[in-house]
LOVO-292715 format. One record per residue (C-alpha): residue number from 1; x, y, z. Coordinates in nm, 3 decimals. Each point is the difference from the previous one (the first is absolute). Example, Ala and Ser with C-alpha at 12.3 -4.5 7.8 and 13.67 -1.06 7.14 Angstrom:
   kelo         X         Y         Z
      1     1.230    -0.450     0.780
      2     0.137     0.344    -0.066
// end
This chain:
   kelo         X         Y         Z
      1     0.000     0.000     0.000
      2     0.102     0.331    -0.127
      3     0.077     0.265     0.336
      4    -0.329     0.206    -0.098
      5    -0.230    -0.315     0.066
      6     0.167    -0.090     0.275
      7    -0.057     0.332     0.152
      8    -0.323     0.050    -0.112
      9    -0.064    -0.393     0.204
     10     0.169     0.102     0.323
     11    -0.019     0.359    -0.044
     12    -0.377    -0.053    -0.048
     13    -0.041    -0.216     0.272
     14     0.196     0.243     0.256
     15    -0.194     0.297    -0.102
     16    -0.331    -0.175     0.002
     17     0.114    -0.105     0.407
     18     0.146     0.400     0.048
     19    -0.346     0.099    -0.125
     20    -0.206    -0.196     0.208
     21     0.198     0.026     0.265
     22    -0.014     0.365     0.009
     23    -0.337     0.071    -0.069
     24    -0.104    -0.213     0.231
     25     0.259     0.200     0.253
     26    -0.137     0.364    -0.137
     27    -0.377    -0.108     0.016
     28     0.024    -0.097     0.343
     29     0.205     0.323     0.089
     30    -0.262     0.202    -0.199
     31    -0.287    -0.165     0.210
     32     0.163     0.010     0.333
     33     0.033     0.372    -0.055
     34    -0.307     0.080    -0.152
     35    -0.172    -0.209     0.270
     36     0.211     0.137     0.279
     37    -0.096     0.370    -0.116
     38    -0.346    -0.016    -0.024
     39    -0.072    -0.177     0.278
     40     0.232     0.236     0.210
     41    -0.220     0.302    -0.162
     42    -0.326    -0.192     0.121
     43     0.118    -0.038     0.338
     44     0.064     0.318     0.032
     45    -0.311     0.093    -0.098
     46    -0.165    -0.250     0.178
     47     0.185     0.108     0.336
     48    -0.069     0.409    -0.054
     49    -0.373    -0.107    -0.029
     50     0.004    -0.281     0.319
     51     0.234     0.128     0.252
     52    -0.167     0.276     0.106
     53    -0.328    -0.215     0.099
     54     0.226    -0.251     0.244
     55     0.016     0.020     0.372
     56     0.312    -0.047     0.199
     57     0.105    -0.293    -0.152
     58     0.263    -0.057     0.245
     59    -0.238     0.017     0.289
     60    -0.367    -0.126    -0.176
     61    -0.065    -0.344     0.001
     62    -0.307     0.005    -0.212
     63    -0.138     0.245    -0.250
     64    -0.296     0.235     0.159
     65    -0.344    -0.038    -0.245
     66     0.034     0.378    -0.091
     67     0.363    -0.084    -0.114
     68    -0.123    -0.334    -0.188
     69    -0.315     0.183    -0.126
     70     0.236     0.312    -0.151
     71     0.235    -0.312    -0.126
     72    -0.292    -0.094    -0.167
     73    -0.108     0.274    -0.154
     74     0.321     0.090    -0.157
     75     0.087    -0.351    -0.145
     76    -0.403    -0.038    -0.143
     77     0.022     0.308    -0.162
     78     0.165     0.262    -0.250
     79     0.380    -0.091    -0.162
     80     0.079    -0.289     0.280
     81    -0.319    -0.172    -0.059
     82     0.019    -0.027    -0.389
     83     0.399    -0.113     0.055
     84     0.012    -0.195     0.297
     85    -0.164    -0.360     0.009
     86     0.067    -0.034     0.377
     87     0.185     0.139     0.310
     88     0.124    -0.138     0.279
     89     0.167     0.153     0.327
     90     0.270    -0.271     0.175
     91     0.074    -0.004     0.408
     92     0.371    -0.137     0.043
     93    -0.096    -0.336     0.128
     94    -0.178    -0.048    -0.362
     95    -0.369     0.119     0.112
     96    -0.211     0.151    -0.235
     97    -0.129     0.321     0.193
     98    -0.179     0.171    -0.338
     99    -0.123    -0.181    -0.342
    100    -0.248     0.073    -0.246
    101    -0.139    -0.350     0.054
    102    -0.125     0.021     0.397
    103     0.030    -0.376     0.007
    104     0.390     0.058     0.023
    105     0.024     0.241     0.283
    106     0.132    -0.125     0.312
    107     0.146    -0.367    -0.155
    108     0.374    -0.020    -0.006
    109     0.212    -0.150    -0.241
    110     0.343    -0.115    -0.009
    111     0.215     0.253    -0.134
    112     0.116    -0.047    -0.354
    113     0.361     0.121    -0.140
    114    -0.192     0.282    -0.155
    115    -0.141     0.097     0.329
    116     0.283    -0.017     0.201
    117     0.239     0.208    -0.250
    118    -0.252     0.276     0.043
    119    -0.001    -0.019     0.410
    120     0.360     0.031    -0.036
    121    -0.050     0.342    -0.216
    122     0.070    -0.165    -0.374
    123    -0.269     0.084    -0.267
    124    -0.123    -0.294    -0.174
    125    -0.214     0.027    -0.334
    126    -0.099    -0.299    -0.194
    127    -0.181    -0.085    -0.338
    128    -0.281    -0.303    -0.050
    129     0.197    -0.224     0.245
    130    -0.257    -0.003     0.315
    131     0.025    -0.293     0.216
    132    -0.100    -0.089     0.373
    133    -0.344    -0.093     0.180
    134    -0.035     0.394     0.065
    135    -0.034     0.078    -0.370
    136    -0.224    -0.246    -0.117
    137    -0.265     0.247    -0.089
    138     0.225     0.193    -0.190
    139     0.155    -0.308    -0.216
    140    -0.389    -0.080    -0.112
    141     0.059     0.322    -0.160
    142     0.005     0.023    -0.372
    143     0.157     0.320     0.000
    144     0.407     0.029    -0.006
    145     0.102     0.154     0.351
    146     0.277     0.178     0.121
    147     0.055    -0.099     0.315
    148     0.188     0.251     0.270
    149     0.123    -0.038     0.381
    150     0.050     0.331     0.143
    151     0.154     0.072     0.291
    152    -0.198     0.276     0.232
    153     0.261     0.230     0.172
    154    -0.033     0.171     0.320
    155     0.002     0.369    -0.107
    156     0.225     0.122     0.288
    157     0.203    -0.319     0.060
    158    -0.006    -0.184    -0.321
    159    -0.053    -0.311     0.131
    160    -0.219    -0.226    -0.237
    161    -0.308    -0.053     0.251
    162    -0.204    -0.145    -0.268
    163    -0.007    -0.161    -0.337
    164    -0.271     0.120    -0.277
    165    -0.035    -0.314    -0.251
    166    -0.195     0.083    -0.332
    167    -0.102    -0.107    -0.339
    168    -0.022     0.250    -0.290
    169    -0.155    -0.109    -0.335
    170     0.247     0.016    -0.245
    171    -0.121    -0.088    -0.356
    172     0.113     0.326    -0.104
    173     0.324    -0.021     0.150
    174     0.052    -0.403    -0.112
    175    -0.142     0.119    -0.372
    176     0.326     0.312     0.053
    177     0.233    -0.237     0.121
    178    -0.052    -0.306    -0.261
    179     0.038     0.346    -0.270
    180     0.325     0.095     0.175
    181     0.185    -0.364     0.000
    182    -0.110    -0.059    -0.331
    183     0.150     0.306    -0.093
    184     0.307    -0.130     0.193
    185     0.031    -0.320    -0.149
    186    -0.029     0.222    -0.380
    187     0.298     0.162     0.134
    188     0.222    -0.277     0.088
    189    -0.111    -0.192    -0.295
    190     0.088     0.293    -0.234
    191     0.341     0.077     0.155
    192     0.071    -0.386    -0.001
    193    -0.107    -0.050    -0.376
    194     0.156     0.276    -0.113
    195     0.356    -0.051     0.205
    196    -0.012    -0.350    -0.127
    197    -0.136     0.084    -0.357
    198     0.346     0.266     0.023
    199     0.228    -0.241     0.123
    200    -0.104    -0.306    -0.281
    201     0.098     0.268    -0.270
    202     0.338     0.037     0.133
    203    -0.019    -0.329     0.069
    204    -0.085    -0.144    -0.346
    205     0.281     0.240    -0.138
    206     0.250    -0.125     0.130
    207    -0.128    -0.341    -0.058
    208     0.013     0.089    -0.369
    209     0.343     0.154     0.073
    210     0.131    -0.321     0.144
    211    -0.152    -0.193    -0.238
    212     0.116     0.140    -0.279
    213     0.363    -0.003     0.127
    214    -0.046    -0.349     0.146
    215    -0.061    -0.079    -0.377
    216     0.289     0.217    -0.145
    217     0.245    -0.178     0.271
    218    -0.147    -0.358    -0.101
    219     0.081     0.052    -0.367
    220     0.384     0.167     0.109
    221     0.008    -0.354     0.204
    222    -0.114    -0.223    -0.288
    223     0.249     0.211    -0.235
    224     0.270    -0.029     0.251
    225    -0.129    -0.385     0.086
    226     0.089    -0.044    -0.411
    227     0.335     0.200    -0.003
    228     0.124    -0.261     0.305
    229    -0.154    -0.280    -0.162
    230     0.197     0.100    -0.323
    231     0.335     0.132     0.155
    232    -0.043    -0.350     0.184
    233    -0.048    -0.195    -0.340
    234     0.363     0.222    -0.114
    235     0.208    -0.089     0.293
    236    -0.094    -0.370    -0.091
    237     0.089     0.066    -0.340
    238     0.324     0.165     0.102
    239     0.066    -0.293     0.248
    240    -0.027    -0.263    -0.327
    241     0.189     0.235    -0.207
    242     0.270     0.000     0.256
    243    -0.033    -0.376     0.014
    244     0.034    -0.043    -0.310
    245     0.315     0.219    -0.068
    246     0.156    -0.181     0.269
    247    -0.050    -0.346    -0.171
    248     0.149     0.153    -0.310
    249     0.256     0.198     0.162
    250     0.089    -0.414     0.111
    251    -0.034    -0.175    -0.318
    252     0.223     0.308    -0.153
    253     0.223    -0.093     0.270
    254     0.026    -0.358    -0.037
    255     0.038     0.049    -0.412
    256     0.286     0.229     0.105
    257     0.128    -0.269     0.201
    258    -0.032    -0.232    -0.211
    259     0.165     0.181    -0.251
    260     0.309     0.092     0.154
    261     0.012    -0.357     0.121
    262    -0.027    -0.170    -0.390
    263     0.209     0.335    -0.158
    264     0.207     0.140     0.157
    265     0.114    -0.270     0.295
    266    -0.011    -0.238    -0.308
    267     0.238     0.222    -0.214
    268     0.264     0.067     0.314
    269    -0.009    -0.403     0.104
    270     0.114    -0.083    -0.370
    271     0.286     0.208    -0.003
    272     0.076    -0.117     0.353
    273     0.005    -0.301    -0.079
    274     0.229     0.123    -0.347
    275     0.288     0.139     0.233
    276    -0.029    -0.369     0.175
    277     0.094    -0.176    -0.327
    278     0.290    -0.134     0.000
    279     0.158     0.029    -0.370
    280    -0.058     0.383     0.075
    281     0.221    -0.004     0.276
    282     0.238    -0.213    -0.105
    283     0.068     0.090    -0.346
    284     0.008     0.337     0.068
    285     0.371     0.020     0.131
    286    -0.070     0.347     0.123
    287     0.213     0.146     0.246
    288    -0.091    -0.072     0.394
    289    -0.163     0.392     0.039
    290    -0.234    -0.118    -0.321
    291    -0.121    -0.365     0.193
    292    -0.014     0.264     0.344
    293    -0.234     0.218    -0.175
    294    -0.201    -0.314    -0.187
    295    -0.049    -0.091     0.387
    296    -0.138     0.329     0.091
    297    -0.225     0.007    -0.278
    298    -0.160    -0.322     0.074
    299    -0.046     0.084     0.371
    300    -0.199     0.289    -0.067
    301    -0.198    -0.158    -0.281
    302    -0.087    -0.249     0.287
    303    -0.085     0.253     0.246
    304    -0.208     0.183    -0.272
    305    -0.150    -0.357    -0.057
    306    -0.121    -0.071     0.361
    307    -0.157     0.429     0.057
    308    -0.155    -0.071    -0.278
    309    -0.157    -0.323     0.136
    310    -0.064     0.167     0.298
    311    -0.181     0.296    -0.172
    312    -0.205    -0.301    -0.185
    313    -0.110    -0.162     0.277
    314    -0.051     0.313     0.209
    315    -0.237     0.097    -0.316
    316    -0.206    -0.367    -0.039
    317    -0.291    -0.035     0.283
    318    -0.042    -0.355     0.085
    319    -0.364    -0.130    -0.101
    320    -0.152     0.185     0.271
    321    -0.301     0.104    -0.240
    322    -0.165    -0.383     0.123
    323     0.154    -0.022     0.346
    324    -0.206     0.063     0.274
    325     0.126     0.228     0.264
    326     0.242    -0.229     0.215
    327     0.199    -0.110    -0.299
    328     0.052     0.337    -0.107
    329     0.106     0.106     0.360
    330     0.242    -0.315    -0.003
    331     0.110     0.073    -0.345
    332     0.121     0.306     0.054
    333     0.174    -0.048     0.345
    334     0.154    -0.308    -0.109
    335     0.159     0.192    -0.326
    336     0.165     0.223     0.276
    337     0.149    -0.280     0.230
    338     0.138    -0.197    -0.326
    339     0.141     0.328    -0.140
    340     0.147     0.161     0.313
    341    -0.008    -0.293     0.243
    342    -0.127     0.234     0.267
    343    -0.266    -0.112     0.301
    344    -0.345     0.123    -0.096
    345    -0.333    -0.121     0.204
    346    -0.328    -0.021    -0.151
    347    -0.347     0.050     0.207
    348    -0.339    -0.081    -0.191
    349    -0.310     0.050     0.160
    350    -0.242    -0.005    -0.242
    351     0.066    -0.267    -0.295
    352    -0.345     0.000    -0.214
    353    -0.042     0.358    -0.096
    354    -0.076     0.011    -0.356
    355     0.262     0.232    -0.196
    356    -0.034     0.145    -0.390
    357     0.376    -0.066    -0.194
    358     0.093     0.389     0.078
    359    -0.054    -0.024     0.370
    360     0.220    -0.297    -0.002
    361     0.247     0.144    -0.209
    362     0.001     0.303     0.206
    363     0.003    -0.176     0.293
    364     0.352    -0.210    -0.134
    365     0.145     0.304    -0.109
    366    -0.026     0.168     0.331
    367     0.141    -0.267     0.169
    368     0.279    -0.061    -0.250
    369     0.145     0.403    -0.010
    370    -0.051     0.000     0.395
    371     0.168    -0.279     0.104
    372     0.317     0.084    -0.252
    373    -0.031     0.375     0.150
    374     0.046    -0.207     0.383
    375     0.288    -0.214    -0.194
    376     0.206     0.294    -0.140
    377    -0.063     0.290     0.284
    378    -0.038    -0.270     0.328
    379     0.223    -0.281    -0.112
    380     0.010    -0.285     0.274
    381    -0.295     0.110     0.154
    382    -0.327    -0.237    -0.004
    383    -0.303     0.082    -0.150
    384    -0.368    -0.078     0.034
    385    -0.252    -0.046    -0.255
    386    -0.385     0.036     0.168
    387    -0.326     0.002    -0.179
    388    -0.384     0.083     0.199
    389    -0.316     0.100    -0.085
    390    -0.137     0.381     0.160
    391    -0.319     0.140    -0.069
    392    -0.043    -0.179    -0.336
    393     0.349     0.080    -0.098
    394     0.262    -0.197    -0.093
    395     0.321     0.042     0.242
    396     0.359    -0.073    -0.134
    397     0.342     0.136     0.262
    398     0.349    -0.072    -0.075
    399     0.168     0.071     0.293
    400     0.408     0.006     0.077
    401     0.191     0.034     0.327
    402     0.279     0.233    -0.139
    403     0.106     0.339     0.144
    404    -0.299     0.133    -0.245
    405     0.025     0.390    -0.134
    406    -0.149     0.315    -0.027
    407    -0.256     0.001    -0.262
    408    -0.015     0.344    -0.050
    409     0.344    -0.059    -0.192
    410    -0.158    -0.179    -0.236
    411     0.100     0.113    -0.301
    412    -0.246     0.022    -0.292
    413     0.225    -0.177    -0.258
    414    -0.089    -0.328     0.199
    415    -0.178    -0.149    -0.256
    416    -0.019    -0.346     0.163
    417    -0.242     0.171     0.303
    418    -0.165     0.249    -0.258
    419    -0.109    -0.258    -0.202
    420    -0.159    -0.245     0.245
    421    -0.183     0.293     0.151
    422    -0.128     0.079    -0.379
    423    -0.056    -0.380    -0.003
    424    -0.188    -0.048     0.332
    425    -0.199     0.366    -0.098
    426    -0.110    -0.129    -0.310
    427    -0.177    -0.287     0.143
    428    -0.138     0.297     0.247
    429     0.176    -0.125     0.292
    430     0.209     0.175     0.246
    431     0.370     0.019     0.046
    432     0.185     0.019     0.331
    433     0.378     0.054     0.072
    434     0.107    -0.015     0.363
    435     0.353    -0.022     0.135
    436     0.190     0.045     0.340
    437     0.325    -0.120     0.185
    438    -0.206    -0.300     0.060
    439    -0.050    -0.085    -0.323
    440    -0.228     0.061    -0.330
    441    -0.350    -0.096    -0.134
    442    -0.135     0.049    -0.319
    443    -0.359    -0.055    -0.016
    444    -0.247    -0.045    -0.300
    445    -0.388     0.001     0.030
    446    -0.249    -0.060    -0.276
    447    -0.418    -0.034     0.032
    448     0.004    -0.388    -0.077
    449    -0.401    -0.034    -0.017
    450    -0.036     0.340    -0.273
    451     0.283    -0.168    -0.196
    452    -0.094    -0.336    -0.065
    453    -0.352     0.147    -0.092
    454     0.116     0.212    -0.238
// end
């Protein structure tokens, strides 16, 4: 759901509570007040008109008859008779000393809450909610009544000496007050609407504003989502290139190799083995410097002959393209010990990863250049060989116990380190050269799993 309908759900909802809520709280203020002011206005009026016809009350037990007759009088006739429906005239202990209807006067009645408020000097006004045995006339009314307690004060001590309890017909005051909350509840209903009707528009633009931008940023996602998905497919592409370069940089290699081996180390055996013959040395009766310098001759041909072996085999890989990764772990380390006859040891943790032919040959060639880097710069010192498996990468550390160096003096004509880092790169692995007094490690890691798929 769009942010506009949800407000307009819960929004709604909240108002529709606020609303009711406070109308309810304003129409019950409004008719408190109203109530509370007219009824104060009739007892005053009511009191201005009675209190001068009371005794004593402080003293007079009963009412004289020419104080009940004049009582009488006044509440039958004129304004009071047409707005009062009945009168009564309270003692403390809850007798009835004065009521309209004679069969009241003298019984007592527990005092109510009503009653008792007014004793203790509170004015209590109330509208259509009559209740107790000493109203029962007045609740067979049809009539709405306002009923009043009001206390009667002691003019020079104003102590409340008795309590005047009347009901005033109020259908035009209930017909003024039902006008005035409705009003009320117009009022709050208005504001509400209209603060809410306010608030949706702001609301419902800046649910389009989202929108819209929540729609402009999905389509930069989905064109970014494509650009990854393509730079991702490149990378791979780069990866297979670089793959395949370094399978032909090894066949060129091993055709190099292989040429020097049937050319060139071909061409320098044969006349070797031409200086060996014998009718050439003995027929040629040349002085003793001339057979000297025959000798030199042939013992740098034959030095020539075994470099150029040694470049040769150097150049030729073994068939590592088929071997699984062992063998070409073995391969390579055992190359070393038969060439140099140093102490190498090999650690394999993880046999049956499955390798394409340039991981492998990467992986021999690394192994190869490091260990003859240990032979030439830590000679006598033993080496280690350890392969693991970290995070989905393939782990490979040749590590020697010489005096090490500082690798910031590594100077950039080092091909032999250049290129296996360009090696191990291409295959987008990582390349690490540590060294200390303690020793060296050279450590190679490329993502097996990304590899193999690709």
């Amino acid at each position: 759901m769009t942010l506009a309908r949800q407000f307009l759900l819960a929004g709604g909802m909240v108002f529709l509570l606020a609303m009711f809520v406070i109308g309810n709280l304003v129409s019950r203020q409004i008719e408190e007040a109203v109530t509370r002011n007219s009824a104060a206005s009739t007892a005053l009026y009511v009191d201005s008109v009675i209190a001068p016809l009371l005794p004593d009350m402080q003293r007079a037990e009963t009412l004289d008859d020419f104080v009940v007759r004049a009582l009488d009088e006044t509440l039958s006739q004129g304004a009071l008779g047409r707005r009062l429906l009945s009168f009564k005239l309270w003692k403390r202990d809850g007798t009835i000393l004065y009521a309209k209807d004679k069969n009241l006067v003298g019984r007592k009645f527990p005092p109510g809450d009503e009653l008792s408020a007014a004793w203790n000097g509170q004015f209590v006004a109330k509208l259509d909610q009559l209740h107790g045995a000493e109203s029962e006339a007045e609740q067979q009314s049809a009539e709405p009544l306002l009923e009043i307690y009001n206390p009667v004060l002691q003019p020079w001590s104003g102590d409340v000496v008795a309590v005047s309890e009347f009901y005033e017909i109020a259908t035009d005051f209930k017909r003024d007050l039902e006008a005035a909350k409705l009003r009320s509840w117009f009022v709050v209903c208005g504001s509400a609407l209209l603060i809410f009707a306010i608030l949706s528009i702001i609301v419902f633009r800046g649910s389009r504003t989202i929108e819209s931008q929540r729609r402009s940023l999905a389509s930069r996602v989905g064109e970014l989502s494509g650009l990854l998905e393509q730079n991702r497919h490149l990378r791979q592409r780069v990866q297979r290139a670089s793959q395949r370069a370094s399978a032909h940089n090894e066949r060129y290699l091993r055709r190099v190799g292989a040429e020097l081996h049937d050319g060139p180390a071909q061409l320098l055996a044969f006349a070797s083995l031409r200086l060996e013959s014998p009718n050439l040395l003995g027929s040629a009766r040349k002085p003793p410097e001339s057979a000297k310098e025959i000798n030199l001759i042939k013992s740098s041909l034959d030095e020539a002959m075994d470099e150029i072996r040694n470049i040769c085999n150097g150049l030729v890989l073994p068939k590592v393209e088929t071997a699984k990764l062992p063998e070409v772990l073995r391969m390579a380390v055992d190359a070393h010990v038969r060439r140099t006859g140093s102490l190498v040891d090999l650690n394999i943790t993880e046999p049956s990863l499955m390798l394409v032919p340039s991981e492998k040959i990467c992986i021999y060639r690394f192994v190869q250049e490091t260990l003859n880097n240990t032979y030439r710069h830590a000679p006598g010192a033993r080496a280690s060989v350890t392969q693991t498996v970290e995070d989905n990468r393939l782990v490979i550390a040749v590590t020697d116990l010489g005096s090490g160096f500082d690798v910031s003096d590594t100077r950039p004509e080092a091909l032999g380190l250049a290129g296996l880092r360009e090696r191990v790169e291409s295959l987008g692995g990582e390349f690490c050269l540590k060294s200390s007094p303690q020793g060296t490690t050279v450590t190679m890691a490329i993502p097996v799993e990304e590899h193999a798929t690709a």
